[in-house]
PDB file with SEQRES, HELIX, SHEET and CRYST1 records, atoms N, CA, C and O in Angstrom:
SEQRES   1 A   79  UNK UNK UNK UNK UNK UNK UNK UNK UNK UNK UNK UNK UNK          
SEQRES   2 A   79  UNK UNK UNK UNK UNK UNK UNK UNK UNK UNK UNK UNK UNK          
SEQRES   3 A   79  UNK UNK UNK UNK UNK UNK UNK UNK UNK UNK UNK UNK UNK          
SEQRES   4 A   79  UNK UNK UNK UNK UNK UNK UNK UNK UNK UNK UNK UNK UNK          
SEQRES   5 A   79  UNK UNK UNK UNK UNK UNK UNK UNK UNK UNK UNK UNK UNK          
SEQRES   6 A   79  UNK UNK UNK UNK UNK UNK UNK UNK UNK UNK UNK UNK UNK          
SEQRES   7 A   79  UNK                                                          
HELIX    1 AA1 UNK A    9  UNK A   23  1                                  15    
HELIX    2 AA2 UNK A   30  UNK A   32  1                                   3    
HELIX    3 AA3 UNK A   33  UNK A   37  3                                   5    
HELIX    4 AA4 UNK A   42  UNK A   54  1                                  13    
HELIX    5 AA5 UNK A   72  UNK A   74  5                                   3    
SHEET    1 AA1 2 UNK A  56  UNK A  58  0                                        
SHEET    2 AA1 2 UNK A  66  UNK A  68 -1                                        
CRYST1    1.000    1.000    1.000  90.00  90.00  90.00 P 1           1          
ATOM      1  N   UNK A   1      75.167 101.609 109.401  1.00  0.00           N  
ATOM      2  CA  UNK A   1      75.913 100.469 108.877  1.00  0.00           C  
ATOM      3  C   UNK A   1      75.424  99.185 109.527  1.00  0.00           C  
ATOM      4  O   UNK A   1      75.005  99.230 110.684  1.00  0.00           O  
ATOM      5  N   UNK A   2      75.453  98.021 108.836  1.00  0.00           N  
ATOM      6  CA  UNK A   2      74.934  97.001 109.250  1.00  0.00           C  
ATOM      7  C   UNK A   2      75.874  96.076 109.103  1.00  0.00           C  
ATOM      8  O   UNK A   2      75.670  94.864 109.031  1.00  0.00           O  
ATOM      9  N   UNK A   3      76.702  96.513 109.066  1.00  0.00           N  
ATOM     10  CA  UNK A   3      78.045  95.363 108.540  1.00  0.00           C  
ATOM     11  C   UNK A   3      78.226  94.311 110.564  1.00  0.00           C  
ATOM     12  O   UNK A   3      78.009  94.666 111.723  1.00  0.00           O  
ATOM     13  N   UNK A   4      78.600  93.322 110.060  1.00  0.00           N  
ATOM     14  CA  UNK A   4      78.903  92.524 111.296  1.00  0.00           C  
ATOM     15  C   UNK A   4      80.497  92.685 111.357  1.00  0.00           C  
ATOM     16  O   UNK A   4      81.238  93.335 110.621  1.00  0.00           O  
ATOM     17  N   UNK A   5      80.806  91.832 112.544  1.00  0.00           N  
ATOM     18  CA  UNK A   5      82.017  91.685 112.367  1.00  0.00           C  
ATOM     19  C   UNK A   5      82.523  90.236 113.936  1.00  0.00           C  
ATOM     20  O   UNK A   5      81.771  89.737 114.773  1.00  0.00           O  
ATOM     21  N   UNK A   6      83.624  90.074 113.775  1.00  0.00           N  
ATOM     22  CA  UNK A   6      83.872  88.972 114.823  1.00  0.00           C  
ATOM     23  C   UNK A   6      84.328  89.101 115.960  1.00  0.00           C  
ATOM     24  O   UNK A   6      85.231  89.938 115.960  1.00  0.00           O  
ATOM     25  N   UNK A   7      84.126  88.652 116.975  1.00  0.00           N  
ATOM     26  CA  UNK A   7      84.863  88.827 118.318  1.00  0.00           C  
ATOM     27  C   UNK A   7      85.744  89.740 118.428  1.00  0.00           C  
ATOM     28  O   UNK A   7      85.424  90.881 118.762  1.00  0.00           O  
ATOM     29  N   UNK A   8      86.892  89.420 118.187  1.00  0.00           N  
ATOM     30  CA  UNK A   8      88.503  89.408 118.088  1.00  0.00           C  
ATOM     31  C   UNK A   8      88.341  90.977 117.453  1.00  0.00           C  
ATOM     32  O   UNK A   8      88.764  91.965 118.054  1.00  0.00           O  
ATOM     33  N   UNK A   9      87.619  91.039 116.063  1.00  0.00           N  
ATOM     34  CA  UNK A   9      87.612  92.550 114.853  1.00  0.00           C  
ATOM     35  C   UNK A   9      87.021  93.187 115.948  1.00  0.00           C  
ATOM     36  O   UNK A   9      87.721  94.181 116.144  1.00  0.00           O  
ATOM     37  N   UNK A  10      85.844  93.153 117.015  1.00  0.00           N  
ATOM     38  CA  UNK A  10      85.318  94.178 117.812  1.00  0.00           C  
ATOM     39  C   UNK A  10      85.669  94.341 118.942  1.00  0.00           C  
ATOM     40  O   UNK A  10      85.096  95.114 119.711  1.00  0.00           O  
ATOM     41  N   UNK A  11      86.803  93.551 119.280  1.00  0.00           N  
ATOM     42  CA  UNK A  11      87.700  93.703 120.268  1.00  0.00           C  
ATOM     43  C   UNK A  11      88.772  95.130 120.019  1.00  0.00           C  
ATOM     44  O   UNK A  11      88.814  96.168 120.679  1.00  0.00           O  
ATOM     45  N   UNK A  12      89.709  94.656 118.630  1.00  0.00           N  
ATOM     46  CA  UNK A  12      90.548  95.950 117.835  1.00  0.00           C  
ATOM     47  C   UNK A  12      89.550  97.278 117.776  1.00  0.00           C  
ATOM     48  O   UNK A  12      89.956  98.375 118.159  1.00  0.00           O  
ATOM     49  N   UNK A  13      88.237  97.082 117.273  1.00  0.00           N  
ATOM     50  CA  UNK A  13      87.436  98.360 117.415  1.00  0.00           C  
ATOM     51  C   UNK A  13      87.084  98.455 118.044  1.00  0.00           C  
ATOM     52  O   UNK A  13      85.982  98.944 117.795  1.00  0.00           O  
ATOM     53  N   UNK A  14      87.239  98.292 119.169  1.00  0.00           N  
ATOM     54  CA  UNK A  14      86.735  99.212 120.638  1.00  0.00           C  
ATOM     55  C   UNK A  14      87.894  99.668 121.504  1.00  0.00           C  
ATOM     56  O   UNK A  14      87.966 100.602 122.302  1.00  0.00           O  
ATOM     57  N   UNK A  15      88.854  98.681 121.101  1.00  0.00           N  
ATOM     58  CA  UNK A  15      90.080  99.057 121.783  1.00  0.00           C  
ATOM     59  C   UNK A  15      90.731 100.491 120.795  1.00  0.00           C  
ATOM     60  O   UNK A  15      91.449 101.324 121.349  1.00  0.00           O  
ATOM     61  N   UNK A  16      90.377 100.601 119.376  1.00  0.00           N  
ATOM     62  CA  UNK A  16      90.519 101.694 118.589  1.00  0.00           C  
ATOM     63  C   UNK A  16      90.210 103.081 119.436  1.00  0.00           C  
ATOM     64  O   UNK A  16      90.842 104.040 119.880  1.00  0.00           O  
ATOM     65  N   UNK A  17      88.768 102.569 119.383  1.00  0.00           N  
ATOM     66  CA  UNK A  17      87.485 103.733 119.679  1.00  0.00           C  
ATOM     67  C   UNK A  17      88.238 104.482 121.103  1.00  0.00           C  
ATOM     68  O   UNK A  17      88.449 105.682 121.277  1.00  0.00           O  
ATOM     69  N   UNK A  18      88.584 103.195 122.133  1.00  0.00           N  
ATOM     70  CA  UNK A  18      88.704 103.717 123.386  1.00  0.00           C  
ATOM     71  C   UNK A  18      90.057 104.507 123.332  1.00  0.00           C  
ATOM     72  O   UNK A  18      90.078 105.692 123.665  1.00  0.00           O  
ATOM     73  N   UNK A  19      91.220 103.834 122.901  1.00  0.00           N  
ATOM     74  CA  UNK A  19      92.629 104.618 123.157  1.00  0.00           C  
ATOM     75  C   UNK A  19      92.217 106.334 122.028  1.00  0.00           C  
ATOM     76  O   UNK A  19      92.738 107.449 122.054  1.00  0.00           O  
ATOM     77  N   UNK A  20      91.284 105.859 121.334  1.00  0.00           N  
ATOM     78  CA  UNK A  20      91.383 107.887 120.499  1.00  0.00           C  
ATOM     79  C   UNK A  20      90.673 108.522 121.297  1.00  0.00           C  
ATOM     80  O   UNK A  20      91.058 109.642 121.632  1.00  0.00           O  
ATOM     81  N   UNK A  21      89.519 108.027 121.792  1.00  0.00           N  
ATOM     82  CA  UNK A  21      89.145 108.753 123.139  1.00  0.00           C  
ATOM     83  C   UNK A  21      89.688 109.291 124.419  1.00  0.00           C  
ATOM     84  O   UNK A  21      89.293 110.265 125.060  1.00  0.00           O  
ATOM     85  N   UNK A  22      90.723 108.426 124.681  1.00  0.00           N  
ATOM     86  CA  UNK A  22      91.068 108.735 126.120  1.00  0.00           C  
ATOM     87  C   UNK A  22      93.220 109.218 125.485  1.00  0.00           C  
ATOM     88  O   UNK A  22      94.043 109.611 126.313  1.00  0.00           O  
ATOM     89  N   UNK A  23      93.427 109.100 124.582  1.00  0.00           N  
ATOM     90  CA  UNK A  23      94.857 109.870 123.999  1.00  0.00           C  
ATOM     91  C   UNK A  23      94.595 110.788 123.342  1.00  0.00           C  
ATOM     92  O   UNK A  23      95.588 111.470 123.088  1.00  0.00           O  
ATOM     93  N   UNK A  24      93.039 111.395 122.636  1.00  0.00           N  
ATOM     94  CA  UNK A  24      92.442 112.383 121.842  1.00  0.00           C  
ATOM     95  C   UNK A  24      93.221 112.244 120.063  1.00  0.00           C  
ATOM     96  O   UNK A  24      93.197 113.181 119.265  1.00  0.00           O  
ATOM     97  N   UNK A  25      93.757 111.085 119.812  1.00  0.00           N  
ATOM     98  CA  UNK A  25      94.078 110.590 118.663  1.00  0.00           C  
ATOM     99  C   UNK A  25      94.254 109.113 118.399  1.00  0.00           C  
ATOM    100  O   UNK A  25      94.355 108.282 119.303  1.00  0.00           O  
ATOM    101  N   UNK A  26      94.283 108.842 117.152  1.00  0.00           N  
ATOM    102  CA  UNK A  26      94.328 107.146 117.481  1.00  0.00           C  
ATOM    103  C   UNK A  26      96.024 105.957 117.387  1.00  0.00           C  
ATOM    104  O   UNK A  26      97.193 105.936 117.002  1.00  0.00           O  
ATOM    105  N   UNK A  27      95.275 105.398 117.863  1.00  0.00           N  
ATOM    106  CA  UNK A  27      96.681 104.410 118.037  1.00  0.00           C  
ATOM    107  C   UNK A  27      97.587 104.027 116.845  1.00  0.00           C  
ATOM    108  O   UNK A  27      97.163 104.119 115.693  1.00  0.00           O  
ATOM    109  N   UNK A  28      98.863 103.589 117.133  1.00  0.00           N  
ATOM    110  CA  UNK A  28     100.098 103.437 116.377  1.00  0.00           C  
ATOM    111  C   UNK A  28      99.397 101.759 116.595  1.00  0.00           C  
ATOM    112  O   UNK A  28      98.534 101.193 117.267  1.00  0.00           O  
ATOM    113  N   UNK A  29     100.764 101.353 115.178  1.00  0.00           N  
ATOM    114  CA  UNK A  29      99.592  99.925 115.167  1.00  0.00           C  
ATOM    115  C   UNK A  29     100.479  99.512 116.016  1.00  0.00           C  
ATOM    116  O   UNK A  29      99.847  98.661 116.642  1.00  0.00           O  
ATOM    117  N   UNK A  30     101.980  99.563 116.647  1.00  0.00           N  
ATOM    118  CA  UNK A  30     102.781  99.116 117.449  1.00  0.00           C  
ATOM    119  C   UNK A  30     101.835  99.523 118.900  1.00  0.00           C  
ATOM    120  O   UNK A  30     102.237  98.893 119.878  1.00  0.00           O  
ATOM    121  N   UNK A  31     100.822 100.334 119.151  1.00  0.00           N  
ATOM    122  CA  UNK A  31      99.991 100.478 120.784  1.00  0.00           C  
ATOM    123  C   UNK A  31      99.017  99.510 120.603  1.00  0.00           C  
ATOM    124  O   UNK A  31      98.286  99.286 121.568  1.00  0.00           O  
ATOM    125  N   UNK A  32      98.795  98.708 119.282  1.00  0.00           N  
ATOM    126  CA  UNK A  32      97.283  97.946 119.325  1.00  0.00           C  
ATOM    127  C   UNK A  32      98.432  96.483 119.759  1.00  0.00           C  
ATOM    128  O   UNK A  32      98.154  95.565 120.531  1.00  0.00           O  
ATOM    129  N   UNK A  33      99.610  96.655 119.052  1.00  0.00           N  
ATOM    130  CA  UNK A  33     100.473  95.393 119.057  1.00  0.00           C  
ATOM    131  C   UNK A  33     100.497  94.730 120.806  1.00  0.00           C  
ATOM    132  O   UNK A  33     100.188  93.677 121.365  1.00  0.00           O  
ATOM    133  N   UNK A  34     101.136  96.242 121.241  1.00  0.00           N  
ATOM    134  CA  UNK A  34     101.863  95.958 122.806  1.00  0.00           C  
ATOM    135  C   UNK A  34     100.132  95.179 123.695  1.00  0.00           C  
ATOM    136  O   UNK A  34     100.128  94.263 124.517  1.00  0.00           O  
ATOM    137  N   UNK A  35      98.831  95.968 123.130  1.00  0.00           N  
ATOM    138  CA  UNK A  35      98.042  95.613 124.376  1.00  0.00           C  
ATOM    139  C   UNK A  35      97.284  94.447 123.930  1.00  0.00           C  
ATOM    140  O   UNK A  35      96.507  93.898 124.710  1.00  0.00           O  
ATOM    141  N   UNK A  36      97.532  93.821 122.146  1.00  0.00           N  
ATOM    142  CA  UNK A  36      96.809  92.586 122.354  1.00  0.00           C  
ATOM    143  C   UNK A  36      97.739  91.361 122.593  1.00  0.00           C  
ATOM    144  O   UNK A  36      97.456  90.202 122.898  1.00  0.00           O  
ATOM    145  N   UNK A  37      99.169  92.087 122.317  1.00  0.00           N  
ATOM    146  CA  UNK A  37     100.616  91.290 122.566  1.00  0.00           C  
ATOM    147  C   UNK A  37     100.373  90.138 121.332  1.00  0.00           C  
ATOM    148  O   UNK A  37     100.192  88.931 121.498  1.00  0.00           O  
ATOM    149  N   UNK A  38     100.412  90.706 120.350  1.00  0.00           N  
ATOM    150  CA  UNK A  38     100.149  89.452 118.928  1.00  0.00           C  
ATOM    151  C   UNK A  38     101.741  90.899 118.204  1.00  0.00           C  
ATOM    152  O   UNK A  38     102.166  91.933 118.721  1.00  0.00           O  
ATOM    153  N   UNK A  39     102.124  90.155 116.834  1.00  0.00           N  
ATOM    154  CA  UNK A  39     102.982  90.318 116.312  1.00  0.00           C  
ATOM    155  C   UNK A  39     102.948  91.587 115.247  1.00  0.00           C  
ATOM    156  O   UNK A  39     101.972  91.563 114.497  1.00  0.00           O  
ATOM    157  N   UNK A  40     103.606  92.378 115.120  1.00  0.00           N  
ATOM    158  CA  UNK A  40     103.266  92.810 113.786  1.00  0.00           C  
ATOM    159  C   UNK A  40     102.987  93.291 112.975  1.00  0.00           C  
ATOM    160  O   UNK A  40     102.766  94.475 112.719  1.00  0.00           O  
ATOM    161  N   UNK A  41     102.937  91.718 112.027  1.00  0.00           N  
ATOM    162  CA  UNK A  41     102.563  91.321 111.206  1.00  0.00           C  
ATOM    163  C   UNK A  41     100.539  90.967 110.988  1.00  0.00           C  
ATOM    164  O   UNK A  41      99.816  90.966 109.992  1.00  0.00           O  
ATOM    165  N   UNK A  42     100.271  90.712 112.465  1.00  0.00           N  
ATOM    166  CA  UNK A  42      99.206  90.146 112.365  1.00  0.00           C  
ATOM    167  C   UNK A  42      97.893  91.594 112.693  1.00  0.00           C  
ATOM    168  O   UNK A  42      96.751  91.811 112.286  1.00  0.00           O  
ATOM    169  N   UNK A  43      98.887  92.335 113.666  1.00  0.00           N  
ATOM    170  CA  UNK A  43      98.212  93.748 113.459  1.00  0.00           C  
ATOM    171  C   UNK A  43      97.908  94.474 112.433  1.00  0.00           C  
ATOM    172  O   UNK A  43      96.843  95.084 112.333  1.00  0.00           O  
ATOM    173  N   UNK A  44      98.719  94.473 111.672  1.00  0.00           N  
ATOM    174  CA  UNK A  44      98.404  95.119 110.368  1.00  0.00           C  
ATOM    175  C   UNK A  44      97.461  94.476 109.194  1.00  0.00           C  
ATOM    176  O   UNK A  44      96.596  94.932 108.446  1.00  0.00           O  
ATOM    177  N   UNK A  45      97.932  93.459 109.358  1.00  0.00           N  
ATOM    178  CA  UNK A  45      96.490  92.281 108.715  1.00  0.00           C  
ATOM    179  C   UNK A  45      95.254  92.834 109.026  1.00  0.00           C  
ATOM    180  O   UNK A  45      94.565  93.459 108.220  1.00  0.00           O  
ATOM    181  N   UNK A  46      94.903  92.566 110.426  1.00  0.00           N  
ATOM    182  CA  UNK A  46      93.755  92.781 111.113  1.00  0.00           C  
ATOM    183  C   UNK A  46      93.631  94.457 110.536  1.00  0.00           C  
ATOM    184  O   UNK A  46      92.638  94.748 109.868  1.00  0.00           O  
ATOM    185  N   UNK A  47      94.338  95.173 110.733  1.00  0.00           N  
ATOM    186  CA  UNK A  47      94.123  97.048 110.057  1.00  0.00           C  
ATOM    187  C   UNK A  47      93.699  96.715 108.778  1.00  0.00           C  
ATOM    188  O   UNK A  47      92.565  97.046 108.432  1.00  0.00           O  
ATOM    189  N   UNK A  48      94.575  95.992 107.870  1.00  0.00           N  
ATOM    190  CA  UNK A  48      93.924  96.015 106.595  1.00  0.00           C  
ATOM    191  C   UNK A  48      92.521  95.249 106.482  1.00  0.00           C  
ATOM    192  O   UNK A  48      91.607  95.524 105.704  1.00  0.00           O  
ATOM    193  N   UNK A  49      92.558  94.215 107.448  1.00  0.00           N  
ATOM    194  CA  UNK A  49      90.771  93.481 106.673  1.00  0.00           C  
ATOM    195  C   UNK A  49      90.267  94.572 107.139  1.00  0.00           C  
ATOM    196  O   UNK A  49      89.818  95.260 106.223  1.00  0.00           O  
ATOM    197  N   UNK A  50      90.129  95.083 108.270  1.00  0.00           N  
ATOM    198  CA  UNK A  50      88.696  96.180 109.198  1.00  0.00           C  
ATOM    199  C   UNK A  50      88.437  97.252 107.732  1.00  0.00           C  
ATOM    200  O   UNK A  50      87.458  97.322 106.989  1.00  0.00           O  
ATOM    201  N   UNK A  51      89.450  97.832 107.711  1.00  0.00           N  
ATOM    202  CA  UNK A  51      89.588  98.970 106.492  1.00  0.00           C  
ATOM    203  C   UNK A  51      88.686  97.926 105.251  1.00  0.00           C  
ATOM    204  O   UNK A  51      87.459  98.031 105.245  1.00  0.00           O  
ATOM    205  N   UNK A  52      89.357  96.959 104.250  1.00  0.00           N  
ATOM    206  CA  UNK A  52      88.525  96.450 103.527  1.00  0.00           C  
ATOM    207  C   UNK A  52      87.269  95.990 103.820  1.00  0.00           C  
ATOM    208  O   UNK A  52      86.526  95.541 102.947  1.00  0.00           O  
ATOM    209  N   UNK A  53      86.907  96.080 105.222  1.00  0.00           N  
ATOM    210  CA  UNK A  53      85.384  95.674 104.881  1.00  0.00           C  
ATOM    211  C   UNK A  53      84.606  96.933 105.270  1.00  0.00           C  
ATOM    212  O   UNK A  53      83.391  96.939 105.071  1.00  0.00           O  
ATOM    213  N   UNK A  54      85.167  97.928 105.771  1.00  0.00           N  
ATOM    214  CA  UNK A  54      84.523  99.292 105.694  1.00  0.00           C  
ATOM    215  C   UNK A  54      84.158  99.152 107.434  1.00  0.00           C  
ATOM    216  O   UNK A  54      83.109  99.508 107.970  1.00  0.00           O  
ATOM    217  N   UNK A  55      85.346  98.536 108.093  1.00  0.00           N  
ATOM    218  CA  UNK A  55      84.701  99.539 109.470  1.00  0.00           C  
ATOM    219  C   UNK A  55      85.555  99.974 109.837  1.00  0.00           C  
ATOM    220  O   UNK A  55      85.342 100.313 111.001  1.00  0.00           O  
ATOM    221  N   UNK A  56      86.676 100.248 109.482  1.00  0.00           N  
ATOM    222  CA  UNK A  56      87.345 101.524 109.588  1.00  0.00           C  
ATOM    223  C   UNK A  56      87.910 101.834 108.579  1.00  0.00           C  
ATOM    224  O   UNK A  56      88.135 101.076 107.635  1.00  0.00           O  
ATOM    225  N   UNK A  57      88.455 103.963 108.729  1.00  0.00           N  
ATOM    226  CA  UNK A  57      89.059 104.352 107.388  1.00  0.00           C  
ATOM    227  C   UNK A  57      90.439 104.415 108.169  1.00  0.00           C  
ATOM    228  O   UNK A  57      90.686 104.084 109.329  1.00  0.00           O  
ATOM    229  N   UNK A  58      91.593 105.149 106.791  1.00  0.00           N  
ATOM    230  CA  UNK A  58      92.389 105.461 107.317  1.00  0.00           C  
ATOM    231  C   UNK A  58      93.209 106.394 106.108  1.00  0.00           C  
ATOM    232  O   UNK A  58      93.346 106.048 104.935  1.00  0.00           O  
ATOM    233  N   UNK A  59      93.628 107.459 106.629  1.00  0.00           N  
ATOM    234  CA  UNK A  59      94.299 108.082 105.289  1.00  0.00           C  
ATOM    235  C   UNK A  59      95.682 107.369 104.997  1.00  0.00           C  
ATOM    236  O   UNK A  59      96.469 107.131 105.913  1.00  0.00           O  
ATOM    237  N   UNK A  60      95.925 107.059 103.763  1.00  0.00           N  
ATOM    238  CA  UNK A  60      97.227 106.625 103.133  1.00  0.00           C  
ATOM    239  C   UNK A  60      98.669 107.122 103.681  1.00  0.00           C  
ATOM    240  O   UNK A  60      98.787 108.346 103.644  1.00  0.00           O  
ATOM    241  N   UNK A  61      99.738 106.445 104.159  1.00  0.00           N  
ATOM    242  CA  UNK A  61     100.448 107.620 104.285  1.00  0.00           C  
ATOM    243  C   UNK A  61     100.602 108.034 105.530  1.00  0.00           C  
ATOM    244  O   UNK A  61     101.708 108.013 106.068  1.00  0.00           O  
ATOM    245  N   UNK A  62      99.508 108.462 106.141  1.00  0.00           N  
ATOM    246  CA  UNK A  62      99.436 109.149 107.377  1.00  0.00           C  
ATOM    247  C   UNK A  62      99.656 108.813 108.618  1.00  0.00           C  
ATOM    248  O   UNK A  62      98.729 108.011 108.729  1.00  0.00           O  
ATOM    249  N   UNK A  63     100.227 108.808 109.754  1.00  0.00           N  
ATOM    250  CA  UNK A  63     100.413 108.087 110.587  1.00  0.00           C  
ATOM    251  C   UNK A  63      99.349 108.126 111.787  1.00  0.00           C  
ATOM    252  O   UNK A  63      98.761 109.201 111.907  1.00  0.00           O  
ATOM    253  N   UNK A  64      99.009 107.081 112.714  1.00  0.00           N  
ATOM    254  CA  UNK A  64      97.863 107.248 113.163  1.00  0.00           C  
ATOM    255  C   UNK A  64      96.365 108.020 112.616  1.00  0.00           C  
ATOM    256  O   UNK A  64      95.755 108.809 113.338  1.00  0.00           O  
ATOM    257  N   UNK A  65      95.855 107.598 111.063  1.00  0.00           N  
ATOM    258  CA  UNK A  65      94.929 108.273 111.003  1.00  0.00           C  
ATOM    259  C   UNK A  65      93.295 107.105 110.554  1.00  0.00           C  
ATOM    260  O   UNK A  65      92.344 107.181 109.776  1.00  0.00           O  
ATOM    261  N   UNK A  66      93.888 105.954 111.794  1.00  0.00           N  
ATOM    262  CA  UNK A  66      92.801 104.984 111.307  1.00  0.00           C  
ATOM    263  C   UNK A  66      91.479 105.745 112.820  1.00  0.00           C  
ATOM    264  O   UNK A  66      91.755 106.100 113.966  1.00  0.00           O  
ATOM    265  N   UNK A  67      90.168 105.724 112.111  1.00  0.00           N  
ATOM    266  CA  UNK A  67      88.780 106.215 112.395  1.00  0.00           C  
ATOM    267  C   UNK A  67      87.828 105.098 111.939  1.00  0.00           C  
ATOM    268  O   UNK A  67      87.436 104.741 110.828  1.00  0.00           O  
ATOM    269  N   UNK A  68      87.476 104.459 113.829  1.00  0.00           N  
ATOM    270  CA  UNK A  68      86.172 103.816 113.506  1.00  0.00           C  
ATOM    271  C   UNK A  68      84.728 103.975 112.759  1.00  0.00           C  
ATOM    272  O   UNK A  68      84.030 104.951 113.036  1.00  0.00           O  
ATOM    273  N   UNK A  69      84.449 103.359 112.156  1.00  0.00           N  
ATOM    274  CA  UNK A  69      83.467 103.775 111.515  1.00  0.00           C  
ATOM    275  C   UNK A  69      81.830 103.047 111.832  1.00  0.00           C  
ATOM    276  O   UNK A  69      80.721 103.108 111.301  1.00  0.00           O  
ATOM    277  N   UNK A  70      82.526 102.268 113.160  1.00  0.00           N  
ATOM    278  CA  UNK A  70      80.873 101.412 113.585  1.00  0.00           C  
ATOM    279  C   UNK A  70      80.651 102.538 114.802  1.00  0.00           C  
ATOM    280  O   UNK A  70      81.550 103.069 115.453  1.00  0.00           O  
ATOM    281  N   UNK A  71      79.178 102.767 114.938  1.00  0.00           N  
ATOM    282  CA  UNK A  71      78.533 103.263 115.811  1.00  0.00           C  
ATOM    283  C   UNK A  71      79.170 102.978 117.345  1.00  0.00           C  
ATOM    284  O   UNK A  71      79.296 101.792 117.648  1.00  0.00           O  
ATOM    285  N   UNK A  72      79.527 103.860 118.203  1.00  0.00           N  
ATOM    286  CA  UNK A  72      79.610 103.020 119.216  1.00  0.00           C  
ATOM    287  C   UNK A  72      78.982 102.515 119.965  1.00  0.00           C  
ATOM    288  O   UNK A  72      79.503 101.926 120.911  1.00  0.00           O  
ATOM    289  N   UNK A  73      77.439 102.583 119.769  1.00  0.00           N  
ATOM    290  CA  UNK A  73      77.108 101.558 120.635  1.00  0.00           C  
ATOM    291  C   UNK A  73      77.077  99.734 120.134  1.00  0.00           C  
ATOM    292  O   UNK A  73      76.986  98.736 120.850  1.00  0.00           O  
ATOM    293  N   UNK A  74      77.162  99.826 119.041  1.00  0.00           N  
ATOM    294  CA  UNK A  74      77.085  98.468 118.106  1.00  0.00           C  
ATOM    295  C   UNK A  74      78.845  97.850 118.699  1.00  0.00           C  
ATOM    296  O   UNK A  74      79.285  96.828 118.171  1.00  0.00           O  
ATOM    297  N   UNK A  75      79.527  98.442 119.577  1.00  0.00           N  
ATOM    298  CA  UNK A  75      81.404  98.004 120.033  1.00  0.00           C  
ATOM    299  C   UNK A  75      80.768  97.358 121.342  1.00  0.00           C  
ATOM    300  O   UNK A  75      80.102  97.923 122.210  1.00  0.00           O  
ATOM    301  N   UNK A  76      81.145  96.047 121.254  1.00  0.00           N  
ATOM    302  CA  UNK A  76      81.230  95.257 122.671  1.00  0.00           C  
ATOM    303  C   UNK A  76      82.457  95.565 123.258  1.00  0.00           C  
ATOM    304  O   UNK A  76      83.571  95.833 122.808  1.00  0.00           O  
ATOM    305  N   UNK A  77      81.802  95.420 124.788  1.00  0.00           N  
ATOM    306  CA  UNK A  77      82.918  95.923 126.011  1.00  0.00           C  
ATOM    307  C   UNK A  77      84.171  95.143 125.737  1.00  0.00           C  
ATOM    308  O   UNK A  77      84.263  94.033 125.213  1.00  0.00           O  
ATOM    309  N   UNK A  78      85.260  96.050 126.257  1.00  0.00           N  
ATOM    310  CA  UNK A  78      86.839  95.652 125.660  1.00  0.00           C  
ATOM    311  C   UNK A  78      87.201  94.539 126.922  1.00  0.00           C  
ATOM    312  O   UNK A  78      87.223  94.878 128.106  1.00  0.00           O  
ATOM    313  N   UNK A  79      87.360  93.738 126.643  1.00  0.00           N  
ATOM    314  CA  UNK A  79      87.676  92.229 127.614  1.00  0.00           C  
ATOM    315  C   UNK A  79      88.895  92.172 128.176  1.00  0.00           C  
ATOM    316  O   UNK A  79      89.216  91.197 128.855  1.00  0.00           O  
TER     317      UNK A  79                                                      
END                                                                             
């Protein structure tokens, strides 16, 4: 994949990548909420653009079933 993405979007995907790694599933959007301390409303935004531009999936429905889809080495270190 060659898709880019911005600061802030590869901040959420690495912070994705890292909490399914180290909880062995992925985060509630209320665990992405508490550690970037933004609202929400604005978490789920951010879930829906990543998903519409194809760097991450997520099954419908399902709870915790969003999966990065950028390489990890292409994820800058989580700040």
């Amino acid at each position: 994949m060659g898709q880019t993405f911005t600061k802030l979007q590869g901040q959420y995907l690495t912070f994705i990548a890292m909490y399914t790694k180290l909880h062995r599933r992925p985060p509630a959007e209320a665990d992405i909420q508490a550690y970037f301390q933004v609202t929400p409303p604005s978490v789920h935004n951010m879930i829906v653009m990543l998903e519409r531009r194809g760097l991450i999936s997520k099954t419908p429905g399902a709870p915790r079933s969003i999966r990065v889809l950028v390489e990890p080495e292409r994820l800058p270190p989580l700040e």
